[in-house]
ZALUM-53231 format. One record per residue (C-alpha): residue number from 0; residue in one letter; z, y, x. Coordinates in Angstrom, 3 decimals. Layout:
# residues N
pos_code_pz_py_px
NUM_A_Z_Y_X
...
***
This chain:
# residues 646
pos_code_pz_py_px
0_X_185.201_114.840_68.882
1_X_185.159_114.920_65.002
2_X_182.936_112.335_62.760
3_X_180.776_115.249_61.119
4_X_180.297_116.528_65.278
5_X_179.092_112.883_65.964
6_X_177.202_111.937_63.374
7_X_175.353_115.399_64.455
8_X_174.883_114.636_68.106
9_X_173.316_111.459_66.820
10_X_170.394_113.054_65.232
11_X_171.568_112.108_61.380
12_X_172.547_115.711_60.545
13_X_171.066_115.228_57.051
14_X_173.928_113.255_56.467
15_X_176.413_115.883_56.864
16_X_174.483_118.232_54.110
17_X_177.319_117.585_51.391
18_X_180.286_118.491_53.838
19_X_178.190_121.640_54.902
20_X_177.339_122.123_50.938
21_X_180.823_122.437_50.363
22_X_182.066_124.216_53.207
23_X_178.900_126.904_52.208
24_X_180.500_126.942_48.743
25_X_183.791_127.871_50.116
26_X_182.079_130.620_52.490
27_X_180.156_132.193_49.211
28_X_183.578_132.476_47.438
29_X_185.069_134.180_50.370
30_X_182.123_136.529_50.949
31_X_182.467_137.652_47.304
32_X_186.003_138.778_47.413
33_X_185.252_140.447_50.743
34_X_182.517_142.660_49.171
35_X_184.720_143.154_46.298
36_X_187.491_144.083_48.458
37_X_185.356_146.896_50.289
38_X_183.519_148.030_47.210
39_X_186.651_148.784_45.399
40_X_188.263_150.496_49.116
41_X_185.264_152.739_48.623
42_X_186.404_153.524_44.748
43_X_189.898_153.860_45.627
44_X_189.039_156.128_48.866
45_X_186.908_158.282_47.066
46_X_189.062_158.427_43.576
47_X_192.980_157.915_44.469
48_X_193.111_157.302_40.563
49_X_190.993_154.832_40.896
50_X_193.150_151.820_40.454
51_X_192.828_149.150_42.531
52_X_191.839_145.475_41.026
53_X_194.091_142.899_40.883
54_X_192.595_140.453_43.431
55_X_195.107_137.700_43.592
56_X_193.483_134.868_41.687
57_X_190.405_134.970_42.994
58_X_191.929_135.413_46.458
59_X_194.062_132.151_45.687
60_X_191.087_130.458_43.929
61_X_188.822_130.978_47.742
62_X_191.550_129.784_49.478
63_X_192.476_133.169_51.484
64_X_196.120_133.686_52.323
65_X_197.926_136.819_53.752
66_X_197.429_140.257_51.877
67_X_195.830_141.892_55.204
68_X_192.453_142.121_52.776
69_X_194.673_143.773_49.690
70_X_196.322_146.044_52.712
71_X_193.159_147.044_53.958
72_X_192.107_148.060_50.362
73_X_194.888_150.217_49.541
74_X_194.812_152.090_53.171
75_X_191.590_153.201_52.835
76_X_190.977_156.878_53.226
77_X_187.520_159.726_53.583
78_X_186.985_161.007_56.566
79_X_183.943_163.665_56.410
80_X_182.471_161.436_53.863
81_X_182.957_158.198_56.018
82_X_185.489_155.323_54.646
83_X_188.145_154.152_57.149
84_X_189.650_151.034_56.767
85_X_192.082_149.153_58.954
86_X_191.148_145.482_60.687
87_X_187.523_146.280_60.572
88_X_186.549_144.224_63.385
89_X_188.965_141.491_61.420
90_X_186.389_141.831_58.471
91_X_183.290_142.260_60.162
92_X_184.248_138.835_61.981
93_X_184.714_137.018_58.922
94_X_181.872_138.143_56.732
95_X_179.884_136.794_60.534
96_X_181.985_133.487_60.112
97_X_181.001_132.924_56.747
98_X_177.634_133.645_56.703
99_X_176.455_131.554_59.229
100_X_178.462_128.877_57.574
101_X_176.296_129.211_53.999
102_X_173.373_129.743_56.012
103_X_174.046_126.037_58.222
104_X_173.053_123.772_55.246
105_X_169.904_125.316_53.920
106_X_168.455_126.279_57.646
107_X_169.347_122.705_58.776
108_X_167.510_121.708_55.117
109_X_164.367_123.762_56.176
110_X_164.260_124.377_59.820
111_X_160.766_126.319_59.422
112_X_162.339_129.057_56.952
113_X_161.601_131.511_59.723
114_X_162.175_134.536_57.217
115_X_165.596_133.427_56.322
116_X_166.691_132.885_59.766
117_X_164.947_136.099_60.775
118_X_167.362_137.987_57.981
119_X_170.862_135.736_59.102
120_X_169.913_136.893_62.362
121_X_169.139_140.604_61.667
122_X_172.324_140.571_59.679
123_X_174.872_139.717_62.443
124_X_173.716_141.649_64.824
125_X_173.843_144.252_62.168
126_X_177.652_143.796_61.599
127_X_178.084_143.365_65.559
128_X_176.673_146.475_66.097
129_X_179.069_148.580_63.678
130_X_181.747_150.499_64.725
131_X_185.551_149.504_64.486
132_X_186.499_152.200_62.693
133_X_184.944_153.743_60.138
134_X_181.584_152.962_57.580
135_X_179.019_155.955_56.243
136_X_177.685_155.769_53.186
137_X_174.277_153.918_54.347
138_X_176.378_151.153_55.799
139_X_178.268_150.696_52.632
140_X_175.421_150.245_50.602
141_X_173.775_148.093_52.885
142_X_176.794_146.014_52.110
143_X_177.149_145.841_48.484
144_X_173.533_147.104_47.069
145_X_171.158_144.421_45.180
146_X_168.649_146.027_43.940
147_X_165.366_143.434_44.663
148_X_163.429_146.839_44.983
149_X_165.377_148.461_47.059
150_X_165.806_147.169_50.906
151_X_167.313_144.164_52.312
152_X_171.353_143.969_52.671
153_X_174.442_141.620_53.174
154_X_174.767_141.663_49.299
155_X_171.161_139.758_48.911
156_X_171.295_137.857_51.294
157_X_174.632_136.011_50.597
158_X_172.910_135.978_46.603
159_X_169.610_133.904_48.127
160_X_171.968_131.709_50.355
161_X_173.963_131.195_47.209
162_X_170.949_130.020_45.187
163_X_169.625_127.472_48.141
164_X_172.943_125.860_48.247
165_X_172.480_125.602_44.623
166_X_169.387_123.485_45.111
167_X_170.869_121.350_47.952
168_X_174.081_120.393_45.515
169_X_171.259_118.984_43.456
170_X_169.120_117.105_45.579
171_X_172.307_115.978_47.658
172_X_173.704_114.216_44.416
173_X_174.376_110.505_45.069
174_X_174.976_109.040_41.658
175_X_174.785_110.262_38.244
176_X_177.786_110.344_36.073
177_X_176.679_110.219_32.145
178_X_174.244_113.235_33.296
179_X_176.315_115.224_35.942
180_X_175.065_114.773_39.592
181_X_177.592_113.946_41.794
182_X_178.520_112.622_45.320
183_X_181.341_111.925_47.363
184_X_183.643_111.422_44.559
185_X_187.543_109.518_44.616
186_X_187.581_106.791_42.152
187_X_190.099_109.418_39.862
188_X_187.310_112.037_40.161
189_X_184.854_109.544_38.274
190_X_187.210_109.620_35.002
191_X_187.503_113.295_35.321
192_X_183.804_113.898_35.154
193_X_183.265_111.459_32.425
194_X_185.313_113.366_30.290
195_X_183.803_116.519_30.984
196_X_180.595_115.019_30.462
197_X_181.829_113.250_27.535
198_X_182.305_117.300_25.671
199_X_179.612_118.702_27.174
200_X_176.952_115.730_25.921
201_X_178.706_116.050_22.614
202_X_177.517_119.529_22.211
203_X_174.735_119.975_24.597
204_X_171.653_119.474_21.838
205_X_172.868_122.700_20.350
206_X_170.946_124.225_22.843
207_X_167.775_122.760_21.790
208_X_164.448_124.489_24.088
209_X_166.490_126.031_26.092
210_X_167.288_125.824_29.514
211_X_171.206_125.065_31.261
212_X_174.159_123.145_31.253
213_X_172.895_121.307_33.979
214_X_176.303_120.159_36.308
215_X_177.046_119.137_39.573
216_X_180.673_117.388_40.448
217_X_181.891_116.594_44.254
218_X_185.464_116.518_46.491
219_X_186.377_119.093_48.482
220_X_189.577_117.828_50.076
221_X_192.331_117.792_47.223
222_X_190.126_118.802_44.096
223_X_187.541_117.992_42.302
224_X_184.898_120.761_41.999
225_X_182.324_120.888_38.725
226_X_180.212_123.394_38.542
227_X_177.866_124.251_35.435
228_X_174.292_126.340_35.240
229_X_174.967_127.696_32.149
230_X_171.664_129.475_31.751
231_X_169.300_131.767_33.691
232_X_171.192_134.476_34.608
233_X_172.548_135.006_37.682
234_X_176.041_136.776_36.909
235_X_176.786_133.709_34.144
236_X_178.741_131.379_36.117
237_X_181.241_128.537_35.400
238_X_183.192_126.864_37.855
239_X_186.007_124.089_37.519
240_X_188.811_123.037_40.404
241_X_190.924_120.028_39.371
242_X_193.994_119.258_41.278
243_X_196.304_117.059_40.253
244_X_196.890_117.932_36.505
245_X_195.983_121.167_36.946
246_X_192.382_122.853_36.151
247_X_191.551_126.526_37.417
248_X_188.530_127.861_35.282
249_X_186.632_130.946_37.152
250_X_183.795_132.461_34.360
251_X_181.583_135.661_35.120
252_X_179.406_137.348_32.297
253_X_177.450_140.386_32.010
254_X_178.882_140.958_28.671
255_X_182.640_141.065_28.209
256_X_182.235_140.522_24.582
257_X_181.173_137.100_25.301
258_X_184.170_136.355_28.263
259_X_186.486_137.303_25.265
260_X_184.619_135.001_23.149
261_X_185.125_132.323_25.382
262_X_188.808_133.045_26.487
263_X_189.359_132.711_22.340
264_X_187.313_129.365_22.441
265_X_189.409_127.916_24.976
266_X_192.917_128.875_23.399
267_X_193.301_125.861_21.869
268_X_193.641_124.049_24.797
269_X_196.162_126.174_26.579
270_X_194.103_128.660_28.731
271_X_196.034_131.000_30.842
272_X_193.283_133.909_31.387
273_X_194.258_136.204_34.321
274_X_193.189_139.853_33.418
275_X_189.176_140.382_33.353
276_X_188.127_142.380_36.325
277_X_184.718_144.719_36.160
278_X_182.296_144.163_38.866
279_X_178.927_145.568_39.682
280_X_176.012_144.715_41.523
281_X_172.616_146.688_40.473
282_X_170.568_143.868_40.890
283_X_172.378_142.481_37.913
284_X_171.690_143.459_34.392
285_X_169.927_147.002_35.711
286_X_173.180_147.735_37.231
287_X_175.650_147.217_34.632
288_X_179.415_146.207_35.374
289_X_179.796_142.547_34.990
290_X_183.629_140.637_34.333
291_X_185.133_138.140_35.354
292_X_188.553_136.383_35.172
293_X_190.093_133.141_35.710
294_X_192.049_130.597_33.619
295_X_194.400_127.839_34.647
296_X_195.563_125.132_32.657
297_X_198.728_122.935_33.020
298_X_198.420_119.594_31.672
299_X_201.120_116.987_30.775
300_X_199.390_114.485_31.910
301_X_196.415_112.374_32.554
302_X_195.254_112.368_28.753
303_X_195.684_115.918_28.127
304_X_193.697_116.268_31.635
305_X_190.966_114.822_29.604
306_X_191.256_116.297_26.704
307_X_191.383_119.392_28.241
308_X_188.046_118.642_30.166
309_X_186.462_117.189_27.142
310_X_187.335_120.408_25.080
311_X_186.272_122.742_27.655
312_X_182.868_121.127_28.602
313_X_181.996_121.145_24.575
314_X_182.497_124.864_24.194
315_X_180.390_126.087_26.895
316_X_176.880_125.324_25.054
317_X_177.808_128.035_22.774
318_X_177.566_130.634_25.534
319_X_173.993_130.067_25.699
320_X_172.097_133.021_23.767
321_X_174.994_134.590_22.369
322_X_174.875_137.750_22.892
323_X_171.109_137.729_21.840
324_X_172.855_135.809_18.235
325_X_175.238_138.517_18.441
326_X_172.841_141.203_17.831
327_X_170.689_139.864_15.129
328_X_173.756_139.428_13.067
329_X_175.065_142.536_13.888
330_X_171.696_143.554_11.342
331_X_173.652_142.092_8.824
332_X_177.958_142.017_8.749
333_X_179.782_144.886_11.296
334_X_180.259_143.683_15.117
335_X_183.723_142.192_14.652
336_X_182.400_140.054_11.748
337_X_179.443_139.083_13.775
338_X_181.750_137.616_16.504
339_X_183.994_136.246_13.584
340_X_180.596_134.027_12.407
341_X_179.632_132.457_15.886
342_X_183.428_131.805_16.443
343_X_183.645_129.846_13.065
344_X_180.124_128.143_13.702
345_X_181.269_127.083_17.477
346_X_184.563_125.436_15.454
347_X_182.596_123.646_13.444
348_X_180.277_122.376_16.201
349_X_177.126_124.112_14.222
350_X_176.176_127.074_17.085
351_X_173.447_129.607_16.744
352_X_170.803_128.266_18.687
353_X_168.830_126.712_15.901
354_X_169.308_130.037_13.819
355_X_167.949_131.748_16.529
356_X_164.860_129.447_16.901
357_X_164.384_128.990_13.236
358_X_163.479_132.609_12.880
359_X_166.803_133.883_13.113
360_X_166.919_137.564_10.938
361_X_163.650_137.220_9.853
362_X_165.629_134.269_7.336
363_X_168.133_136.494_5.961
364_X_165.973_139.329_5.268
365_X_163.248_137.611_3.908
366_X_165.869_135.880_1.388
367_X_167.399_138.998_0.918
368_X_163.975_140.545_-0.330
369_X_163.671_137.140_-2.660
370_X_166.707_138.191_-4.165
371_X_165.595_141.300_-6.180
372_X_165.773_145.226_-5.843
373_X_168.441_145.208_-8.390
374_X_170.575_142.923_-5.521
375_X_169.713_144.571_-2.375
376_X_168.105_148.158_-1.165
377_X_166.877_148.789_1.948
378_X_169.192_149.552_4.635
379_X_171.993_147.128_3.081
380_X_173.839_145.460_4.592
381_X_175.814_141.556_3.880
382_X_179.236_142.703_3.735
383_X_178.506_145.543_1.598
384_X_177.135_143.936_-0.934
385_X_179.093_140.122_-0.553
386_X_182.121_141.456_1.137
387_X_183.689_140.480_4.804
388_X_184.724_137.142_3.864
389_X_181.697_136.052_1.511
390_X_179.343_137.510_4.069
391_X_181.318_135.842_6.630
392_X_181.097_132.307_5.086
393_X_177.173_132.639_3.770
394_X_176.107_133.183_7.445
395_X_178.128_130.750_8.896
396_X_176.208_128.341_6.261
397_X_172.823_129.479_7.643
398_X_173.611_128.370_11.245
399_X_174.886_125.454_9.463
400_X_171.393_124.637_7.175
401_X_169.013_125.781_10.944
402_X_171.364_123.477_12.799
403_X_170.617_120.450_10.377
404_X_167.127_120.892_9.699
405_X_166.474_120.890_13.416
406_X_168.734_118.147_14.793
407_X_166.741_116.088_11.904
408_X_163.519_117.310_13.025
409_X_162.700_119.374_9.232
410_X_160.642_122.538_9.705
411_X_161.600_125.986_9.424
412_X_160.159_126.630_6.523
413_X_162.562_124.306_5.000
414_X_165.218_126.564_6.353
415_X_164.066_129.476_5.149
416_X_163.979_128.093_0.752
417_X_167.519_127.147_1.591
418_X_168.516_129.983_2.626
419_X_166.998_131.645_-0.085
420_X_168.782_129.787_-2.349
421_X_171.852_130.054_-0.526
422_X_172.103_133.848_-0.948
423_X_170.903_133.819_-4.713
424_X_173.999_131.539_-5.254
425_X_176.410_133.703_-3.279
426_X_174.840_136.731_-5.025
427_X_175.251_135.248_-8.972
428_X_178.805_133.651_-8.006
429_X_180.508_136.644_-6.419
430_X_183.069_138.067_-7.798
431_X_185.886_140.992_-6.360
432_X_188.914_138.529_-7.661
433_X_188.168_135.489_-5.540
434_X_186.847_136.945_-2.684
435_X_190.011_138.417_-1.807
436_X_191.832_135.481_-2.362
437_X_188.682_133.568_-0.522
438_X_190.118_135.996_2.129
439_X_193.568_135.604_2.217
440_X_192.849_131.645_2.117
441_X_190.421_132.405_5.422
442_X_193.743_133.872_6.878
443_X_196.045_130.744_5.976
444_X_193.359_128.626_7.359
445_X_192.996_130.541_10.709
446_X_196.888_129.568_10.651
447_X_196.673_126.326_10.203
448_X_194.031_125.503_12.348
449_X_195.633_127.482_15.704
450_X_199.020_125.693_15.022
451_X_197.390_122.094_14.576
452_X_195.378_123.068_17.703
453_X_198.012_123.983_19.579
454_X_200.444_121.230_19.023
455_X_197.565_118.977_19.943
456_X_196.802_120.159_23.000
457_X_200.401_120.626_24.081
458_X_200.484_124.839_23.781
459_X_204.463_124.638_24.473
460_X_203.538_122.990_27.755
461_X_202.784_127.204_28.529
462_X_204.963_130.086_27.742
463_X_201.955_132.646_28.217
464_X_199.371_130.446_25.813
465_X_202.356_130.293_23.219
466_X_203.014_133.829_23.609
467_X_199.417_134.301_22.338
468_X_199.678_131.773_19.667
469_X_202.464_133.345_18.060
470_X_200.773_137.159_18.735
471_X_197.564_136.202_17.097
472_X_199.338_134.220_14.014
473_X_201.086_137.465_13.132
474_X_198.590_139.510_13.314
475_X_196.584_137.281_10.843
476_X_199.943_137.410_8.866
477_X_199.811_140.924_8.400
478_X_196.694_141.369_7.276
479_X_197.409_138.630_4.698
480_X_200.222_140.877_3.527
481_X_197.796_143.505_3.374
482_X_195.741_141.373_0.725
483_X_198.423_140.412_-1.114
484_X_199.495_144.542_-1.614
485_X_196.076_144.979_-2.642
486_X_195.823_142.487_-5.043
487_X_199.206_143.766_-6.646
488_X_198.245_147.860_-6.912
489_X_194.601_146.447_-8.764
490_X_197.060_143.952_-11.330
491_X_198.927_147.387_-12.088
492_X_195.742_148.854_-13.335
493_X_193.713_146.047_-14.480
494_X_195.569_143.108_-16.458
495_X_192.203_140.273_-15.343
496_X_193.862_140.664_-11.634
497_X_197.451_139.891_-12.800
498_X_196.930_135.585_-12.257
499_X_194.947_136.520_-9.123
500_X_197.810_138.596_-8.006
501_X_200.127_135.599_-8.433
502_X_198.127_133.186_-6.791
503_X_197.811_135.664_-3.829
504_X_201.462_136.054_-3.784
505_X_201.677_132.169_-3.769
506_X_199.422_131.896_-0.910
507_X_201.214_134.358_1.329
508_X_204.168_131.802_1.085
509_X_201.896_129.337_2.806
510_X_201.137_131.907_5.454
511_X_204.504_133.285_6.150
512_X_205.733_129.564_6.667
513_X_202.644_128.605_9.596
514_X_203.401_132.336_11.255
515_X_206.888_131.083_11.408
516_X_205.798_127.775_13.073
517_X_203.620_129.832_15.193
518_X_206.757_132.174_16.670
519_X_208.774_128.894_17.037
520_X_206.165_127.226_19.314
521_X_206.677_130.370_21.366
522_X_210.344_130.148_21.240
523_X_210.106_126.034_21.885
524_X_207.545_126.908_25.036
525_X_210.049_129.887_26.535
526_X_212.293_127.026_28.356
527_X_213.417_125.750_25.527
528_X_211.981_122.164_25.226
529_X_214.382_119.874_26.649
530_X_213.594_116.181_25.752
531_X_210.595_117.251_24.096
532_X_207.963_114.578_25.025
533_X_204.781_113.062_23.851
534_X_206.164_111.174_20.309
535_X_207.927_114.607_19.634
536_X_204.670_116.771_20.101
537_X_202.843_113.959_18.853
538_X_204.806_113.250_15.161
539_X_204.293_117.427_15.146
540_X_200.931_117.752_15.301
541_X_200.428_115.118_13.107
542_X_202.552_117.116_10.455
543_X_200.367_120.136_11.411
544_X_197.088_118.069_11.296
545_X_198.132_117.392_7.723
546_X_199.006_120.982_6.633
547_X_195.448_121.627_7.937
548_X_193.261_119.333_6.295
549_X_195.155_120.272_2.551
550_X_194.525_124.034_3.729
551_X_191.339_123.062_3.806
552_X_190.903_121.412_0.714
553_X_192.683_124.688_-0.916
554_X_189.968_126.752_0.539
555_X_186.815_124.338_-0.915
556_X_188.874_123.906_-4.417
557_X_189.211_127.768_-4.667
558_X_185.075_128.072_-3.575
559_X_184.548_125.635_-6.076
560_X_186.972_127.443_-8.626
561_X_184.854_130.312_-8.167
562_X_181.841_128.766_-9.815
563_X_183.603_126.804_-12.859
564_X_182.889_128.068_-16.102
565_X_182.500_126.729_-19.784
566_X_179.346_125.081_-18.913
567_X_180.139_123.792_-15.630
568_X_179.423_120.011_-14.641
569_X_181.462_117.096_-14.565
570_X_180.412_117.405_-10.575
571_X_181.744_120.303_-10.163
572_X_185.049_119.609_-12.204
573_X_185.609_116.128_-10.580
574_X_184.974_118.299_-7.393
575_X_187.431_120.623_-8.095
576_X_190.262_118.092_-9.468
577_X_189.512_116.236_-6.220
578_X_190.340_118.664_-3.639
579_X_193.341_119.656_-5.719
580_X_194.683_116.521_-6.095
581_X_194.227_116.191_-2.238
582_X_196.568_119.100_-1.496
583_X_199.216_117.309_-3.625
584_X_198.783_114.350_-1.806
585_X_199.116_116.362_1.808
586_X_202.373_117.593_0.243
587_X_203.952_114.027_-0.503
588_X_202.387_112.577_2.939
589_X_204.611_115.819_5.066
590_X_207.920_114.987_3.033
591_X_207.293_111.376_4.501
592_X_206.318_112.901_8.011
593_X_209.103_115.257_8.204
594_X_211.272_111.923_7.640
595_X_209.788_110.596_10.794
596_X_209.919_113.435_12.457
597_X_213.147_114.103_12.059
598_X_213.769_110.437_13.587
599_X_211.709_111.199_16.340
600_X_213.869_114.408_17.141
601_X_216.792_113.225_17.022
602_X_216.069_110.061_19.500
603_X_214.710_112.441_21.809
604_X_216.514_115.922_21.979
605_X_220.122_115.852_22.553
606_X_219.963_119.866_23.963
607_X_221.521_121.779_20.303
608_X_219.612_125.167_20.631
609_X_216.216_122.960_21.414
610_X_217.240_120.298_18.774
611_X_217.212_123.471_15.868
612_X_214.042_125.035_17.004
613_X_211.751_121.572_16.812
614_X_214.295_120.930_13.438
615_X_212.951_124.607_12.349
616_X_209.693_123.974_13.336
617_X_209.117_120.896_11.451
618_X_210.773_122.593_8.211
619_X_208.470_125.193_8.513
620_X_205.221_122.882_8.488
621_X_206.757_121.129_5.985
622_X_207.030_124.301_3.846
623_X_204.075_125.300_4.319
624_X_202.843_122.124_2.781
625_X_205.303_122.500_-0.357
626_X_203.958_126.028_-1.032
627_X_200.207_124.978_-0.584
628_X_201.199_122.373_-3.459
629_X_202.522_125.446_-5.677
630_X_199.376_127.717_-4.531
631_X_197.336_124.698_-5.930
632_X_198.553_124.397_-9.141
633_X_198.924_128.110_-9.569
634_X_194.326_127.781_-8.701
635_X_194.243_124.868_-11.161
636_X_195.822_127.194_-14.134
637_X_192.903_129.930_-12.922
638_X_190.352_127.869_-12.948
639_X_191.280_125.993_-15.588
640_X_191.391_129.220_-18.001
641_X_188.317_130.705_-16.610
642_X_186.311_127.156_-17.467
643_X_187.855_127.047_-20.881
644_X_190.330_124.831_-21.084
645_X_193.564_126.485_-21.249
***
């Protein structure tokens, strides 16, 4: 007899809630691919066009093996308007299987839940009852449908189930780990949650009044499973398996904008998204398709584990409210800009909650009324007036000034003279010559900040996250270039652009070099990293940490250069001087690295073609540092002759 039948015939079966919570988990994740799998037969049967989702992941992820279900699927045919499907009986048996298996922990939880039972039972004898061959169009819907005021079927019931276990995992918990309730948990597991905990407490008052992020960690034979209530919604879920050194990510959203904003959030540390698939259920979001996809990430080894978990559980607070953030900027910069703002703010650990609870657009529009008729009319919008970039960088400072007043308890109103005076500043200090190279330094930064993120986190470890990398940097590239023509045919005609044009020019150098360290991460990560280890990738990213922070300080000296004039302060010149004199300093400290590097290399990597890549790819950081030097000289001669002094 087995323990967990024992401890049962004993009368303790309260004690074997947590294996039954798990093994109900394991059931709902099942159950959802099988509706999946005959919602999309249906789709296919009726459409033959109709492609097919890729299942496989989330297949993989629940744990079922043999492509019988993906068989099934793409056999489907219409028969007089019924669907036939092979191994019907096969299916009908296991959606029976694994709904009394959800059900067993919450009836065993409360016995006198004669409703529930009344549905469980209604339900198999519903599926008994069907016949082997084919399904009508009634019987499909009672299936899949979840409308709450339509009637009862599988669907809803396997949602309510879903929801009870929910509640058990909570009350089940044994022991609190820095927040997260947990039980049953190997003494690895504990570390593990800690650092998950660790990013997600970092983060987590971001959300301020409102509700989530609440998480719940246990074993289920080799992983650990964590499992985080982002919010209220039903279709927003986050779930983390960690085996070994490896962490499989499954996320569902109702708005795909948002999945893509949180696959880009989680490039840094190496995500491998499978392809989003569309589902529906009409008791979801009035019926609206909802996505989902799954990443996986590979780590090197126990400290990238963390890191990895740390990074991931300090991203997902900016999920919460986003798409309602998304919107209200959308009032003021296009919808690609909007995204661009609460990507930026989520870097800089600032979100948009506060915004949003400060008054949100009532902020900006009351500022932008305090800023004159002869700076605004109605119907304007930001990045008309300020430009993309300009636009861009005042609203990011917005979320910035809400997220600050709140965290130190100020009141909105405070908010709202700030950002007043914000705008009035960006309105009186804009000018068309720096904001493109304000744009083209947004560009180099972007750079800079995937490479250093990537060689951090280990992105060679993963030819598809590289592949990405090196996509993404050349886009940026590109549209660099782009700047760089434009500031060249406005020179032509007007002689004020000519040092702007130069400096422009100057800057693309810096880009062009961290695209090229981009495409040679790819190149290192495509099997060609033999004896690369942890003092190679670490010596790296510290060269690429460095090219960062003095692209940085390029981007506030050029903001700052934007503001000198003939009666600027010694604040602002000593301000200016500073971050200059930083970027020269970033150059000297990468001639040193590149020394060490180069050290480093050579002790480790004996393999010729993988010895010139990581060579390459340290020349090119290095480069990029040496042109960021001439870029900052080539500002201090601008600014210098627009305050006066030359």
């Amino acid at each position: 007899m087995e323990k967990t039948a024992a401890v049962a015939s004993l009368g303790h079966r309260r004690l074997m809630l947590p294996a039954w919570v798990r093994a109900a988990l394991s059931a709902n994740d099942r159950l959802k691919v099988y509706l999946t799998v005959l919602q999309a037969a249906s789709s296919h049967a009726s459409q033959s066009k109709h492609e097919l989702p890729d299942l496989t992941t989330e297949m993989t992820a629940a744990g079922l093996r043999g492509g019988w279900l993906k068989d099934a699927a793409e056999g489907a045919t219409r028969i007089d308007a019924d669907l036939h499907i092979s191994e019907l009986p096969r299916l009908f048996k296991c959606f029976a299987e694994d709904l009394r298996t959800m059900a067993r922990p919450v009836l065993e939880s409360t016995p006198t839940d004669g409703e529930l039972q009344h549905r469980l039972q209604h339900w198999l004898r519903w599926l008994d009852a069907l016949p082997a061959d084919r399904l009508n169009e009634q019987q499909i819907e009672s299936f899949i449908q979840g409308r709450r005021d339509g009637p009862d079927s599988l669907h809803l019931l396997v949602m309510d189930l879903h929801k009870q276990i929910n509640r058990l995992s909570n009350e089940l918990a044994t022991e609190v780990i820095d927040g997260a309730k947990v039980w049953e948990l190997q003494p690895e597991d504990r570390v593990r949650v800690a650092a998950f905990m660790r990013g997600l407490n970092r983060t987590a008052a971001l959300k301020f009044d409102h509700p989530g992020l609440d998480t719940a960690a246990t074993r289920d034979g080799e992983r650990l499973l964590l499992q985080n209530d982002i919010g209220t919604n039903d279709a927003h879920v986050l779930v983390l398996q960690v085996s070994g050194r490896k962490i499989t990510l499954t996320y569902s959203d109702l708005h795909r904008r948002r999945l893509e904003f949180f696959q880009a959030l989680l490039g840094p540390f190496g995500a491998q998204w499978s392809q989003p698939e569309s589902r529906q259920s009409a008791e979801l979001n009035d019926g609206a398709p909802y996505s989902t996809a799954t990443a996986h990430f590979d780590c090197l080894d126990d400290q990238v584990l963390d890191a990895t978990l740390e990074g991931i559980g300090s991203r997902i607070v900016f999920l919460i409210d986003w798409n309602h953030a998304r919107k209200r900027l959308q009032a003021f910069v296009a919808k690609e800009n909007a995204i661009a703002v609460l990507s930026e703010a989520a870097r800089l650990d600032v979100g948009h909650r506060a915004w949003l609870q400060a008054g949100g657009e009532k902020l900006i529009f009351a500022a932008m009324q305090a800023a004159g008729e002869g700076s605004f009319r109605i119907g304007d919008r930001l990045d008309d007036i300020l430009g993309d970039v300009d636009a861009r960088s005042f609203l990011v400072a917005v979320l910035r000034l809400a997220c600050d007043a709140l965290l130190g308890s100020q009141p909105p109103t405070l908010v709202a003279d700030e950002t007043r005076m914000l705008l009035a500043q960006h309105v009186r200090h804009r000018t068309s010559e720096f904001d493109l190279l304000a744009e083209h330094a947004a560009y180099c930064h972007a750079l800079a900040q995937a490479v250093s993120d990537g060689l951090a986190h280990g992105v060679e470890s993963s030819s598809g996250a590289a592949q990405e990398l090196a996509a993404r940097a050349k886009v940026w590239e590109r549209r660099a270039d782009h700047l760089v023509m434009q500031g060249r045919e406005k020179a032509e005609r007007q002689p004020r652009w000519q040092p702007f044009a130069r400096l422009a020019e100057h800057s693309d150098d810096v880009a062009d070099a961290l695209e090229e360290a981009a495409f040679l991460v790819s190149l290192i990560a495509d099997h060609h990293a033999k004896g690369w280890n942890a003092d190679v990738r670490k010596v790296l990213a510290r060269m690429a940490a460095t090219v960062l922070t003095a692209t940085h300080d390029y981007v506030k000296a050029l903001a700052i250069a934007r503001t000198l004039g003939a009666s600027s302060g010694a604040v602002d010149n000593d301000a200016f001087l500073g971050a200059a004199w930083r970027v020269l300093q970033a150059e000297r400290q990468c001639d040193t690295l590149l020394r060490d590097a180069r050290r480093v290399i050579l002790g480790a990597i004996q393999d010729s073609a993988s010895l010139m890549l990581v060579n390459d790819l340290a020349l090119a950081l290095e480069s990029a540092s040496d042109h960021l030097l001439i870029t900052g000289y080539a500002l201090r001669d601008v600014a210098f002759n627009k305050a006066g002094v030359l």
